[in-house]
Phi, psi and omega in degrees: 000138181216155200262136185298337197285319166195134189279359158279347202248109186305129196303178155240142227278326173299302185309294200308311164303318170289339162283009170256334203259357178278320186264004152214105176312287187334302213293309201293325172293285153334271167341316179240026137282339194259003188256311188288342191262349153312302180292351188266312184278345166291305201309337173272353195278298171327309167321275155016266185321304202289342197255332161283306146005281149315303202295317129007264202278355166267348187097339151017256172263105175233194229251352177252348144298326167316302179293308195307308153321310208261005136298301181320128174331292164329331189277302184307314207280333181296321189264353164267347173277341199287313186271331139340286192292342160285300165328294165323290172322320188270000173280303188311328182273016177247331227235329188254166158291144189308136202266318197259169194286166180272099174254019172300347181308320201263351189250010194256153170294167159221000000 
């Protein structure tokens, strides 16, 4: 995206983004739920990092104890249950029937 007043000098990104959220609320919403949760996985990838790192530079942890981990019998089986059990959870409210009672009866006028 480039701004028309000079065509090397790149849009800004925020102005733009709010111009998509004047012309469709639903998009802006969607955008900054799928954005807030983006910033939640960077933060964790940082952790990550900052904690291999530490783990690292004490002798701890090194990148052939890491595999040796993400090997262990033990591991594979906690992360394919893990992953069973997220898939289920991120799924269910499309796959299950709704869990909470129907209380429009009670919210119509009479």
């Amino acid at each position: 995206m480039t701004r028309g007043d000079n065509p090397g000098e790149k849009a800004d990104l925020v102005a733009e983004l709010g111009k998509l959220g004047a012309r469709d609320p639903e998009s802006a919403r969607l955008m900054g739920m799928i954005v807030a949760l983006a910033g939640e996985v960077f933060v964790l990838k940082a952790q990550v990092e900052r904690l291999t790192r530490a783990l690292e530079s004490g002798g701890a942890v090194d990148a052939k104890r890491l595999a040796a981990a993400a090997a262990d019998e033990g591991m594979v089986k906690w992360l394919a249950e893990e992953e069973a059990a997220f898939s289920r959870s991120l799924t269910a409210p499309y796959l299950e029937p709704d869990l909470s009672v129907n209380a429009t009866r009670w919210m119509r006028e009479k």
